[in-house]
N, C-alpha and C positions, 0 to 999 in steps of 0.2 A: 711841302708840296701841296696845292689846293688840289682839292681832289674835287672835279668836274661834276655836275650836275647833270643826270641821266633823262632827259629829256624821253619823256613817253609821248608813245604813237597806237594815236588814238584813230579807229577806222567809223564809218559807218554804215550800218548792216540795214537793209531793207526786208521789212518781213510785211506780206501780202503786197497787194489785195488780196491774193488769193492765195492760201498758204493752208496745211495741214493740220495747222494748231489753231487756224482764224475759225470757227464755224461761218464765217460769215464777212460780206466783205470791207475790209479794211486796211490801212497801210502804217506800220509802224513803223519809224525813222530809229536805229538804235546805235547812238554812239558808243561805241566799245574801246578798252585798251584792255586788250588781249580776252580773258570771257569775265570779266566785268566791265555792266554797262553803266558806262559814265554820266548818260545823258539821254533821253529820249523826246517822241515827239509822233505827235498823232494826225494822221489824215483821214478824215470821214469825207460825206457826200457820193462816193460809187451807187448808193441803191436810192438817191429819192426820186419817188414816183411820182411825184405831185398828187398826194390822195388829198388835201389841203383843198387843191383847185378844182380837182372833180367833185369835193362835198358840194363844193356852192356851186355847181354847176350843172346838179341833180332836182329833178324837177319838186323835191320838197326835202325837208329835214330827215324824214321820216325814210327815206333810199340813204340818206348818209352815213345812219346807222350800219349798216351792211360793209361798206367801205370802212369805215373807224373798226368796227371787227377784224378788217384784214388788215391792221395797220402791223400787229404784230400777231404769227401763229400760236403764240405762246400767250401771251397777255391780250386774247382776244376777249374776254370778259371786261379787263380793266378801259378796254379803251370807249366801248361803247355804253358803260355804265358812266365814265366821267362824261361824254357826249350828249347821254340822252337825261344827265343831272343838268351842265348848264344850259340845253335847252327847256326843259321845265324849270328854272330858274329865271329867265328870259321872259318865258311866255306865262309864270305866276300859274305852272300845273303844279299839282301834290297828289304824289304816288299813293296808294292808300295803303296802309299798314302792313298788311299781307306780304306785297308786293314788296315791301323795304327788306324786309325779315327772308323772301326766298332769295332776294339779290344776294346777299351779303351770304347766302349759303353755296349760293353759284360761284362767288368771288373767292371763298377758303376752300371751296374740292379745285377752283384753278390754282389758288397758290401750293396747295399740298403736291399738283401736279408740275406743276411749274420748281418748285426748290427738290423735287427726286429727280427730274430730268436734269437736271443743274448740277447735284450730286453724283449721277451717273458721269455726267459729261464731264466731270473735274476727275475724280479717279481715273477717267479712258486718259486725263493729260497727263498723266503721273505714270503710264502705262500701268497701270493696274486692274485690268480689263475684268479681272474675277468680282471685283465687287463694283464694275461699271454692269454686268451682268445680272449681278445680284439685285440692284438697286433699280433697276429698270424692270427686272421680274416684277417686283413690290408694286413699282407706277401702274403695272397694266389694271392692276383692281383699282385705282381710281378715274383709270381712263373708262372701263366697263362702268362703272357709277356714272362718271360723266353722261356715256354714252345714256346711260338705262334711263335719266332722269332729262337729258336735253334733246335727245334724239338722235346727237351726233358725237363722236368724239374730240373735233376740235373747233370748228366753227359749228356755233350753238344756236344764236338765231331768237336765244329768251328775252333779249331786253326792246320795251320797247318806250316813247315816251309818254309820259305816266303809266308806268308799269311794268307789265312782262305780258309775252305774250302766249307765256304757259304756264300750267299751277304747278305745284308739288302736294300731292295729293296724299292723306293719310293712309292711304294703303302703300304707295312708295316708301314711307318710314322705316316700314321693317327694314327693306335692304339697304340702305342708308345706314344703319344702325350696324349693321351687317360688316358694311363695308370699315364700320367708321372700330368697330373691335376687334378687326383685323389689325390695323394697324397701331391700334396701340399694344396687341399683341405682337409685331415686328420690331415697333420702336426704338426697345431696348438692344435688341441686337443690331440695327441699325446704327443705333447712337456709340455702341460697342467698336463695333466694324470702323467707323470713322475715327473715334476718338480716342479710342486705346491701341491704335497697329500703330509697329515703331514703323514701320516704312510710311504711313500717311503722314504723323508728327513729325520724321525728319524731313518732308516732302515742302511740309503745308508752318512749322514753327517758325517764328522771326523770318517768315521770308514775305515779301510785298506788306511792308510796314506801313499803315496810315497811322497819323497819329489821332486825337480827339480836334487839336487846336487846327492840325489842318483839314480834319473833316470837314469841322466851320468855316473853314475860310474858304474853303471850297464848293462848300454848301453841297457837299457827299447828302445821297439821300438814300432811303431803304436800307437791306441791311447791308449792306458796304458801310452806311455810318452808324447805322447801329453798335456793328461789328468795332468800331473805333471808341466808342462808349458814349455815342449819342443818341440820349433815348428819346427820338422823336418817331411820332407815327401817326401817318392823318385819322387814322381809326380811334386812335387814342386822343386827339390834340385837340381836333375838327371835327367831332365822330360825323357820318353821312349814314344812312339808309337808317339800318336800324342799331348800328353797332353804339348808339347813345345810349341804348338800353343792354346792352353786354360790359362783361369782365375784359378789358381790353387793357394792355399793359405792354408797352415796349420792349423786345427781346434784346438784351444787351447779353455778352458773354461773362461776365461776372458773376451771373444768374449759375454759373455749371464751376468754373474753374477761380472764384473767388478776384479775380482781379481782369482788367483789362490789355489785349498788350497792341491790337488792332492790324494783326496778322492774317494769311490766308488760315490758318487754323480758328481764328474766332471767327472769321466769315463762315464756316464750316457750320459753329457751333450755334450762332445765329438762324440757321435755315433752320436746322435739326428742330431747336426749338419750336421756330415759326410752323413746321408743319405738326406739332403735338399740341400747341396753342387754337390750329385753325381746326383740328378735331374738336377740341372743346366749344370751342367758340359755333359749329354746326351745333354740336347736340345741344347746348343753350337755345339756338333758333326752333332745335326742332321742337322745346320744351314749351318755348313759351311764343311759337309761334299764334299770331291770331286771326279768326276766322274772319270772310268777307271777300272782294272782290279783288284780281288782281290789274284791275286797270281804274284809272279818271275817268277814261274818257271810251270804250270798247266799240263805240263806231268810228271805224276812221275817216270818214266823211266828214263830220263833224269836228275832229283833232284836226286835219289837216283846213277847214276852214277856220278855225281858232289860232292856230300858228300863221297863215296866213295876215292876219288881223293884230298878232301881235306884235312889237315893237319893243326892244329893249335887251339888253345884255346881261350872258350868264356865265359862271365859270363852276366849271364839275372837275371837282378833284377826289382819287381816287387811290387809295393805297394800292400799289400793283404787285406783284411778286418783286421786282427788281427795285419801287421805290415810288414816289409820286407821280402821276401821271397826271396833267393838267389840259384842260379842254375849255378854251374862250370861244364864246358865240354871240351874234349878233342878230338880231330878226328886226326885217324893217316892217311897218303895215304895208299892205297890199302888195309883198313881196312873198313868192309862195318858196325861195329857196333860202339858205343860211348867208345872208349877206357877209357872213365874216367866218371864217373857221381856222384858228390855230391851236395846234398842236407841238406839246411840250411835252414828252418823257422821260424818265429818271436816267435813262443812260446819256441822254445828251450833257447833262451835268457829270455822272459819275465818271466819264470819260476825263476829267480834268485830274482826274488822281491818278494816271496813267504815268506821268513821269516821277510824281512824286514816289512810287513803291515800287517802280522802276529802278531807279539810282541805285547803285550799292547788288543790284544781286547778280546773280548768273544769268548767260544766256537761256540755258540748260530751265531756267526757273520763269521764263515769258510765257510759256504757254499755260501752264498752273495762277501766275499772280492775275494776267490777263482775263482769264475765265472766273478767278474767283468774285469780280466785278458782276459778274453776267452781264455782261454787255449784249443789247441787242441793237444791231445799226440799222433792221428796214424800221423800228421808233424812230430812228435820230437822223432827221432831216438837215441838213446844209444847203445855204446860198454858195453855188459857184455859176458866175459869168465867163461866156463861150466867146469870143469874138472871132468867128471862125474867117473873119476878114485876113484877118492878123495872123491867126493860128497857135493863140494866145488864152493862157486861163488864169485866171487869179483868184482868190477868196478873200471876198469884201471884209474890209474894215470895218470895226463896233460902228466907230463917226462915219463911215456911209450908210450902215443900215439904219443907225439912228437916224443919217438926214433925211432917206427914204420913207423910214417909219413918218415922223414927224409930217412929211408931205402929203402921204395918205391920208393920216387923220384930217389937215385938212381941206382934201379934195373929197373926202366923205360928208364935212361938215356942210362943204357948199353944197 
């Protein structure tokens, strides 16, 4: 007697826009048979604001800055230091020594702040609310640093181009220093709390698996691919500001647990690290920081008739908490705003690893693998066309935007 083949029924679950596990908005397509998902699939574009169209539509470069700061509240350092790189890249400005050295100190109190909120927020998904509490205690002292040394605690307001538009002055060091033995005094218990509870490791092991070869092929960036065992790092590869003259080394999880397995537990381990690395990597700066001014150019009268006058294209890349953050620019002469501005962030890519560490786990497991990405969606901008004739939407094809791309450049040429 042939015994019949059981034919599975396979549903599919829709989780957001708006959902309790999303911080933010987004729409996941999840095929399931029964609470394994079989198959997945990602919809972005709900939050783009066109901050893009507004740059070049600001009566100079120098207001665009203010904007690329609000592109993310989180990576609000990384977005305006890649901005205000390729426009001095462009316009052939050079930040002066000083100024490289405070950037890159501004840049590691954001990541320390940025991978503890990240941390907190991955615990709250595992309901573990005691040490999403514990760990957000820890953040408020580098939020107060923040605060003491930029004036504010989230939008900062330091960067400006060629330079910054505030020092960090030798009597600031103490508490800087202050702050920064603090938390190598937390560290360990820190590093404790995540990496040795059996509830986090059966939470966070073998579950949202990338592996290295499809990191690569996906061109995963920050540490999502670190996490996978790719030691790339723009600070390390490309160094910018001053990080050419620092100890700067790729956080890989091998570093802690002797091998790699490219799980939400080495994305774990990966942060940990990165924030006891961006400790060190301050006190370096503040060691051998050096004396002199922190601007090219300190009248803006004169910077903005300079930009004005310049002509030519720049690109500022920037290691950001989540992963590379890319900033292309264009300045034409006698053009006094950024004739070009695109913007590329790390989650726009790392979003493609979404079904791949998808496959294979529980329902029960979307909200922990999801987060462990850090995915931010007001970074990751989408084309979608409205044809509200029709009442119709679609999302453009690579071969439309290439043919669109293509036509631009040249109706710009002409």
């Amino acid at each position: 007697m042939m015994q019949e083949e059981t034919k599975k029924a396979t549903y599919t679950i829709p989780v957001g826009p708006i959902h309790p596990a999303l911080k933010e908005p987004i729409r996941l397509a999840l095929t399931v048979d029964g609470e394994e998902i079989v198959d997945a699939d990602v919809f972005v574009g709900q939050v783009h604001r066109g901050i893009e169209w507004l740059g070049m539509n600001r009566n100079n470069p120098v207001q665009s800055i203010y904007l690329a700061e609000r592109i993310c509240g989180i990576c609000n350092i990384s977005h305006p230091f890649s901005l205000v790189m390729a426009v001095e890249q462009a316009a052939g400005i050079t930040p002066p020594p000083r100024a490289e050295y405070i950037r890159a100190i501004i840049a590691e109190m954001e990541r320390i702040h940025s991978h503890l909120l990240w941390a907190g927020v991955a615990a709250h998904e595992i309901g573990f609310d005691t040490v999403f509490y514990l760990v957000w205690r820890v953040r408020e002292e580098i939020m107060d640093l923040v605060e003491y040394v930029t004036g504010n605690r989230v939008t900062k307001a330091m960067f400006q181009i060629g330079g910054l538009r505030r020092d960090i002055t030798e009597e600031q060091f103490p508490r800087i220093r202050q702050s920064l033995d603090y938390y190598k005094s937390v560290f360990d218990q820190l590093k404790r709390v995540f990496l040795d509870d059996k509830t986090i490791q059966m939470r966070t092991r073998n579950v949202g698996i990338l592996k290295k070869e499809d990191a690569l092929k996906l061109l995963i960036c920050g540490p999502s691919g670190r996490a996978s065992g790719v030691p790339k790092d723009v600070r390390q590869d490309q160094p910018y500001a001053a990080y050419a003259d620092l100890d700067i080394k790729a956080m890989t999880p091998d570093m802690v647990t002797g091998t790699v397995v490219g799980d939400v537990y080495d994305r774990i381990i990966v942060r940990l690290l990165e924030v006891k690395q961006a400790i060190e990597i301050i006190e370096q700066c503040l060691e051998k920081m050096p004396p002199g001014p922190i601007l090219a150019q300190p009248k803006i009268a004169v910077l903005l008739k300079a930009l004005t006058q310049a002509e030519g294209e720049g690109i500022g890349r920037a290691e950001a908490p989540r992963g590379e953050v890319i900033h292309y620019v264009r300045l034409e002469a006698g053009q006094s705003t950024l004739a070009t501005w695109k913007v590329r962030a790390p989650t726009y890519v790392n979003l493609m690893a979404v079904p791949t560490i998808l496959k294979g786990m529980q329902i029960a497991d979307v909200p922990i693998i999801f987060a462990s990405l850090d995915p931010c969606m007001s970074c990751t901008n989408r084309m979608i066309i409205t044809d509200r004739a029709l009442r119709k939407k679609s999302i453009m094809s690579y071969e439309e935007m290439h043919r669109l791309s293509l036509q631009k450049t040249e109706k710009l040429r002409r």
